[in-house]
C-alpha positions in Angstrom: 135.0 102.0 45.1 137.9 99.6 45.7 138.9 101.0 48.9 135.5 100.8 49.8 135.3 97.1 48.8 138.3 96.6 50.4 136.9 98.1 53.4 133.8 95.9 53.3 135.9 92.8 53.1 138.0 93.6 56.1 135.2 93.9 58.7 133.7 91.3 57.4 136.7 89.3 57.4 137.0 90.5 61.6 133.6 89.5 62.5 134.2 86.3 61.0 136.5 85.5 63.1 133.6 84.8 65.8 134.4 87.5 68.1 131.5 88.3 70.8 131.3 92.4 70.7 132.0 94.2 74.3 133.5 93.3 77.6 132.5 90.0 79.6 130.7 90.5 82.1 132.9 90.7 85.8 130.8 91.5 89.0 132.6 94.4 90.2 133.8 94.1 93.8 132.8 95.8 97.0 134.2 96.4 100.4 132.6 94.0 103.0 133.9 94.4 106.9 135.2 91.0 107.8 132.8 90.9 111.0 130.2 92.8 112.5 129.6 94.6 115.2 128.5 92.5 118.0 127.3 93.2 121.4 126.0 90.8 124.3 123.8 88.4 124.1 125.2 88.1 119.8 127.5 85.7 118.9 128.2 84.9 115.4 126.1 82.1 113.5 126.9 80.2 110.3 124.0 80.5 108.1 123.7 77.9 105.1 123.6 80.5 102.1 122.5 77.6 99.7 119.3 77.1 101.7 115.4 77.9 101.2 114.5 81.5 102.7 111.0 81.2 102.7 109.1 80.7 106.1 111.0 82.7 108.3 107.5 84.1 110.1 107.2 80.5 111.2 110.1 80.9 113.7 108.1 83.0 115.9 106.1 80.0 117.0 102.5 82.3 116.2 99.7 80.0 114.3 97.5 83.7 113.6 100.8 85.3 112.0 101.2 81.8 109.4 97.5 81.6 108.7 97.9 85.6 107.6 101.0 85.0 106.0 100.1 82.2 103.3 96.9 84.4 102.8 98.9 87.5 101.8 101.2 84.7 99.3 98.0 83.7 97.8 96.1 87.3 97.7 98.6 89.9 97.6 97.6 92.3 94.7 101.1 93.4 94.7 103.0 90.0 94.6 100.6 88.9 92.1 101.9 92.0 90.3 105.9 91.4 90.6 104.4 87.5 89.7 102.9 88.3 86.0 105.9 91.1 85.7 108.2 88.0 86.2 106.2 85.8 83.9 107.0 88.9 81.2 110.5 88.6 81.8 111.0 84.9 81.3 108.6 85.0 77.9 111.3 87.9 76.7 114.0 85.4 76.9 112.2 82.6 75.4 111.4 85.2 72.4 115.2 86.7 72.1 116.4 83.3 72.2 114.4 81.9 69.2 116.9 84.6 67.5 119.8 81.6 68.1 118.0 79.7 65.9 116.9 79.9 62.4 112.9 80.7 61.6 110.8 78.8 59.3 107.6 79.9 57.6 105.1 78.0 55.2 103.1 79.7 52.8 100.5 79.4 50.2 98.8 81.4 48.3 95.8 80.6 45.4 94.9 83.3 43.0 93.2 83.5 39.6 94.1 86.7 37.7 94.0 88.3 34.2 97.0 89.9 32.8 96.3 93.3 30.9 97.4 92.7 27.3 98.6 97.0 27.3 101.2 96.0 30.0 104.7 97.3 28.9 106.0 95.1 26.4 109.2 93.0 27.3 110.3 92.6 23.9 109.7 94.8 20.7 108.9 91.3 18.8 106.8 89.6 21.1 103.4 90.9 21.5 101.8 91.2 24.9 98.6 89.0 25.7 95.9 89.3 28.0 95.3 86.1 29.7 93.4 84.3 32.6 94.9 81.7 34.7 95.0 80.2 38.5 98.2 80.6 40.4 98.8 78.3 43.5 102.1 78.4 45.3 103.5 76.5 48.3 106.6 77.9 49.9 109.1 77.3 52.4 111.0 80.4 53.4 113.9 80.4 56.1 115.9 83.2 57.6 118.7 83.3 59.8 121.0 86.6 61.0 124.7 85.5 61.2 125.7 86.4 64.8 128.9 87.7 63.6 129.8 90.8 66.2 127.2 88.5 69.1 124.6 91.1 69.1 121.9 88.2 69.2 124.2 86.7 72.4 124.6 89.9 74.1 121.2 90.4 73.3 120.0 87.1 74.7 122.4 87.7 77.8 120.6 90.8 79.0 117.3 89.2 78.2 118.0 86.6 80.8 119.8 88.8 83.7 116.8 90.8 83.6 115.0 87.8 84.1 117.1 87.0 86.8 116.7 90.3 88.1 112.4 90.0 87.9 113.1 87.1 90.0 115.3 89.0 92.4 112.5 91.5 92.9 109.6 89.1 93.2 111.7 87.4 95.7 111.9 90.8 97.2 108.6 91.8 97.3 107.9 88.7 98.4 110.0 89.7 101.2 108.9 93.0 101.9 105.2 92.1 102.1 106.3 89.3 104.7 107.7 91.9 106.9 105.3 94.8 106.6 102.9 92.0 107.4 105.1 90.6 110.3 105.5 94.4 111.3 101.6 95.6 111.2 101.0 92.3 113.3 103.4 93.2 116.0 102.3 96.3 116.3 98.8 94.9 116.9 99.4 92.6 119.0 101.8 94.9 121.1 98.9 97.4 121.4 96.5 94.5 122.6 99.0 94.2 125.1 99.4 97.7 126.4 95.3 98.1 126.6 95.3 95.2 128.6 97.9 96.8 131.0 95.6 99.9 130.8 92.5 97.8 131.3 93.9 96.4 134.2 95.2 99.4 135.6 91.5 101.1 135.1 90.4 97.8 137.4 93.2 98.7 140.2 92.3 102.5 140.2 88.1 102.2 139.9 89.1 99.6 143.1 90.8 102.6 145.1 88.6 104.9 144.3 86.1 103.1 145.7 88.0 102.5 148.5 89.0 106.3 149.0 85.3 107.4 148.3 84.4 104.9 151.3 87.2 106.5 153.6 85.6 109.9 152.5 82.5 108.9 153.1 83.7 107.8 157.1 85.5 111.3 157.1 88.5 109.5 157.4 90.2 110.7 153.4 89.3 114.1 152.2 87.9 115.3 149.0 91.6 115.6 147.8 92.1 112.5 147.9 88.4 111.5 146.2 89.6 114.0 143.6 93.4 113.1 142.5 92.5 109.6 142.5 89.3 110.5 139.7 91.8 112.8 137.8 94.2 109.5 137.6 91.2 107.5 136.3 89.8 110.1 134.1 93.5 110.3 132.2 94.0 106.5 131.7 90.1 106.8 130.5 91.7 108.9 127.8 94.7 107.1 126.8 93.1 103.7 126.5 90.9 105.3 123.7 93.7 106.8 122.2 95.3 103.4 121.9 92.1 101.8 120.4 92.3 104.3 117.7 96.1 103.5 117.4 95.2 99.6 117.0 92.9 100.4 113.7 95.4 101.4 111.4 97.2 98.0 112.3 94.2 96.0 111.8 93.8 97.7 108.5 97.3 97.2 107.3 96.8 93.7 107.9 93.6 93.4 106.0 94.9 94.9 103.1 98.5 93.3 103.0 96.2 90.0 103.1 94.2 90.8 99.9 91.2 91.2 102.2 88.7 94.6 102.4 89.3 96.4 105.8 85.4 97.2 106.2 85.4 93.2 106.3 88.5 92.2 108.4 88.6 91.8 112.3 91.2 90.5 114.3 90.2 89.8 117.9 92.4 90.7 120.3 95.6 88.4 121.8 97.7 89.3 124.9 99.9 85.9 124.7 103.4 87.2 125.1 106.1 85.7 121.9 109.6 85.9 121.7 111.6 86.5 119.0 113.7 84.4 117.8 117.1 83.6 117.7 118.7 84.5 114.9 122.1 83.6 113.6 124.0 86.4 111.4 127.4 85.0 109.5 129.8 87.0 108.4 129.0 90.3 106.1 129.8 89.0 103.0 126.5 86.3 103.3 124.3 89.5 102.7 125.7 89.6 99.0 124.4 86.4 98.5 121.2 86.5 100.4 119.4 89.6 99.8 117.4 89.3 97.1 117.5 93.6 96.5 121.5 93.2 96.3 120.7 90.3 93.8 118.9 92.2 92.1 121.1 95.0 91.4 123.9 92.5 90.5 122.0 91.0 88.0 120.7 94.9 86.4 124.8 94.9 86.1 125.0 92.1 83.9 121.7 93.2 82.0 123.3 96.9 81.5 126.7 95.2 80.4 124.9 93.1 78.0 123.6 96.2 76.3 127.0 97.6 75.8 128.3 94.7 73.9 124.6 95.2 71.2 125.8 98.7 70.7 129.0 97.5 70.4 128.4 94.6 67.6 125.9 98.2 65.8 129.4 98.5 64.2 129.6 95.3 62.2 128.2 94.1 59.3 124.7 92.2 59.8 124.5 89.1 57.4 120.9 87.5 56.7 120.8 84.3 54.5 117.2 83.5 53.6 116.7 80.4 51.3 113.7 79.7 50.4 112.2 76.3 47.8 108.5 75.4 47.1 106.3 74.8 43.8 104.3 76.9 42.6 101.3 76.0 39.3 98.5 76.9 37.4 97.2 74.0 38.2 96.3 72.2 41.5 96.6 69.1 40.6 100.5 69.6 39.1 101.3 71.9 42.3 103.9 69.2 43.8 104.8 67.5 40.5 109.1 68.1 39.9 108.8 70.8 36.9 106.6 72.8 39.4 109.6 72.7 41.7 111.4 76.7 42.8 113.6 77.5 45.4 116.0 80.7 45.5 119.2 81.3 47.6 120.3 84.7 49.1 122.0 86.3 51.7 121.9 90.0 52.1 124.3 92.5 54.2 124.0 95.6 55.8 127.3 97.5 56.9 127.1 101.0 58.2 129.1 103.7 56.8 127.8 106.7 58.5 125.7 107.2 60.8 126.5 110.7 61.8 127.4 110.0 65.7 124.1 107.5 66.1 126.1 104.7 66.7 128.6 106.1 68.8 125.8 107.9 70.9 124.4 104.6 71.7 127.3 103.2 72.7 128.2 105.9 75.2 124.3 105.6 76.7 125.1 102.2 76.8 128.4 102.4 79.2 126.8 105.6 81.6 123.8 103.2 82.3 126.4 100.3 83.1 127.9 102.9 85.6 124.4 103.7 86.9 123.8 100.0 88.1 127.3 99.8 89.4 127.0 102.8 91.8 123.4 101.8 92.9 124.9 98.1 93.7 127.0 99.7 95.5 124.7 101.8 97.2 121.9 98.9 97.9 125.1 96.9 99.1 126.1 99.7 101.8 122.8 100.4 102.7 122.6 96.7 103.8 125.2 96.5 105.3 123.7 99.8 107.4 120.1 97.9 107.7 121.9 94.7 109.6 124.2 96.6 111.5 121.2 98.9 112.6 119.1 95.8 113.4 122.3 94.0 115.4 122.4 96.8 117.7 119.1 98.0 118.4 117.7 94.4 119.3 121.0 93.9 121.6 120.5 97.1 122.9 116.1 96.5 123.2 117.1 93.4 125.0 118.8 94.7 127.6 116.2 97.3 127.8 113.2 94.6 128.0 115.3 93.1 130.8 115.3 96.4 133.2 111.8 97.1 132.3 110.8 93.6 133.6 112.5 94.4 137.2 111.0 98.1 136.7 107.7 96.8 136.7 107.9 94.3 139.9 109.9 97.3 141.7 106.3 99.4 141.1 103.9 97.0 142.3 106.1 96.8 145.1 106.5 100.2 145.4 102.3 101.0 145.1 101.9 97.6 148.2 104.0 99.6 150.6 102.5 102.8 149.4 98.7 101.6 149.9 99.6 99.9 153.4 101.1 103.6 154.6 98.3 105.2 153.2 95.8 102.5 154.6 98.0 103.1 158.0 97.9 106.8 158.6 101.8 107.0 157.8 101.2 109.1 154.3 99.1 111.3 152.6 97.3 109.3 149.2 99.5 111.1 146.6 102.2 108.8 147.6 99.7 106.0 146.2 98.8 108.5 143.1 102.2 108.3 142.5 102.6 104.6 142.5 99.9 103.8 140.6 101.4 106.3 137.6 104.9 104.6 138.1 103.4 101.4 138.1 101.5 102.2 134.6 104.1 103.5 133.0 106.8 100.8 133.8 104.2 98.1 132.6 103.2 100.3 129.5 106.7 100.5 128.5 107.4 97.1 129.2 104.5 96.4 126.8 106.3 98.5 124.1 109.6 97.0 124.5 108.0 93.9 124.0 106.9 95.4 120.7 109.7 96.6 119.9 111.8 93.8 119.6 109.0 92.0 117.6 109.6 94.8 115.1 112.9 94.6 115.0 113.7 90.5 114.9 111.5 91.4 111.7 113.5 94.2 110.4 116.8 92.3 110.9 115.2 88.7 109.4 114.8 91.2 106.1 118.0 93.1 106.5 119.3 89.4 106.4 117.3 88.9 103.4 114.9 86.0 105.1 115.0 82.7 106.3 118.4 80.8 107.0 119.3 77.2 108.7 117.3 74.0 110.9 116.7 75.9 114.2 119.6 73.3 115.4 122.6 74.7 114.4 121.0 78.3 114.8 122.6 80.8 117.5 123.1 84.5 118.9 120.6 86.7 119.8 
């Protein structure tokens, strides 16, 4: 018994040396490339890290895309969910930090009671009673743990990284909604766009085959001709209706992302051409601090670290002191008179002994889920670093591509003039102009698409970026 005394003492005697049980948290480091990747027309930007990332859909200069955009912030079933998620997280803290402090609790009680007179007797010479009498008590009770080993701390500390992290995320989904909104728009109004280039194109061909069917009619084309140009018509008939079934979907997405029933929604069409905008990159490092997914795998870290130092401080001794002083009375009239004064002082601790590999078991789960958060922080930091690098090259390499689409497309109408005058001339048969007229749709088509494209992918880099960055004055690159 006195080496198990001594044994008490000891660990007692550590923990109250005000020790904080487990490692300090230490963000562990990554590898970030000094610089990216950069082709023409990039040049690196400096953005301001410290800044707001909020708006960024307001840099594409698009009225309809804002109005949509505070609709989905307001409406969005799922940021309304990350929202109350966060609004748990932050009440968790609150609660695990009222642990810091000591509770209070006031009591009463009132009761009128008969003793049995057969009770057991307390002492052989003094009879037992039965009596009735009131009872009234008023009491003050306080406890308070010791935080000897800092389980409450560590405790506290994971409490609020998770918060942290709930904020992270709601920042991210925040984020992600943005862009899938951003995204379905595009795509909308890209597909607006290339109807109207088939529209127009149906407009041009009904034209010549009216013209052809009145040089068949003279006996001047033949029923070849009448016939290739219908089959041309007929085709673009068939992939203008294809692309109005493409552009529900879109419309849909929209609809939903908004908070708003698709049976209810419409968007009309809009064939005004935007460009995206410039945006400035920094160096690689700036991700770590702007994303809010890479935040929020940092901050599960800290959370998972905190957890090892509570299984850690599962080893020492827990210390609870719980005074407690009131008056208690037959009487309710003599309840807060001095004789009816009581109070009580204890403090009770627990130490364990054995706990035949519980403790030690927890620990280990403890440390393999810190390891779990570092590898996927490391993970969501790569896979960043892959989504900017991605979204660097594609728009540099879509913006060259926009550029020989747009002399494509004036090299076809050129092409289908000269075509149509040989034709008109005698100089050619009217397959050259078939032909024309199918270059001519398909440059402008996938001039459309380009168009599109680097919509879609200014939105894909903004959130590989993780949002918003500086005043447009100081912005540059691409």
């Amino acid at each position: 018994m006195r080496g198990v005394a001594a044994a008490v003492v000891l660990v007692l005697g550590a923990g109250l040396c005000g020790c904080v049980a487990g490692p300090n948290y230490v963000r562990p480091p990554v590898e970030t490339p000094p610089a990216w990747k950069l082709e023409a027309p990039w040049r690196e930007g400096t953005p301001d890290d410290a800044a707001p990332k909020g708006a960024w859909w307001q840099r594409f200069g698009d009225a309809r895309l804002d109005a949509l955009q505070e609709q989905a912030l307001e409406r969005n079933a799922t940021l309304a969910l990350a929202s109350a998620r966060l609004g748990q997280a932050r009440a968790v803290v609150a609660s695990t930090s009222s642990s810091l402090l000591p509770s209070l609790s006031l009591g009463s009680r009132a009761a009128r009671q008969d003793t049995s007179a057969n009770r057991p007797l307390s002492s052989y010479v003094s009879p037992n009673f039965s009596t009735v009498q009131n009872d009234f008590t008023l009491l003050l009770q306080v406890s308070y743990e010791l935080d000897l080993a800092g389980r409450v701390q560590r405790t506290v500390e994971g409490a609020r990284a998770s918060a942290e992290q709930s904020a992270a995320d709601f920042e991210n989904t925040r984020l992600l909604i943005g862009t899938d909104l951003a995204s379905a728009y595009f795509n909308l109004r890209a597909t607006d766009i290339e109807i109207d280039v088939l529209m127009r194109s149906l407009a041009l061909q009904q034209r010549s085959l009216d013209f052809v069917k009145t040089r068949h009619d003279l006996g001047v084309a033949s029923g070849l001709d009448v016939a290739q140009q219908q089959a041309l018509l007929d085709n673009t008939v068939t992939q203008l209706e294809l692309l109005r079934r493409q552009r529900g979907p879109y419309e849909h997405a929209v609809a939903t992302l908004t908070g708003t029933p698709a049976p209810s929604f419409s968007l009309p069409p809009d064939i005004r051409e935007l460009t995206p905008p410039r945006i400035p990159l920094g160096v690689p490092s700036d991700v770590l601090q702007r994303r809010p997914d890479v935040a929020s795998a940092e901050r599960a870290m800290a959370a998972a670290n905190a957890q090892i130092g509570v299984a850690k401080a599962a080893y020492y001794p827990s210390i609870t002191i719980a005074p407690t002083g009131g008056f208690e009375s037959r009487s309710l009239a003599t309840l807060v008179d001095a004789p009816s004064l009581l109070w009580s002082f204890g403090a009770s601790l627990t130490q364990p002994l054995f706990s035949a590999g519980r403790l030690d078991a927890n620990l280990d789960f403890a440390r393999a889920g810190y390891d779990a958060t570092v590898a996927s922080y490391r993970r969501v930091v790569l896979t960043a670093m892959q989504e900017v690098e991605d979204g660097i090259t594609g728009l540099a390499a879509l913006e060259r591509a926009d550029a020989q689409a747009r002399t494509a497309v004036a090299t076809g109408r050129l092409v289908l003039e000269l075509a149509t005058a040989r034709y008109e001339g005698g100089a050619t048969t009217y397959l050259d102009v078939i032909v024309a007229q199918q270059a001519l749709l398909n440059a402008e088509r996938l001039a459309a698409q380009l168009s599109g494209q680097r919509l879609l992918t200014s939105v894909f880099l903004i959130k590989a970026l993780g949002g918003d960055w500086q005043t447009p004055a100081r912005v540059v690159g691409g």
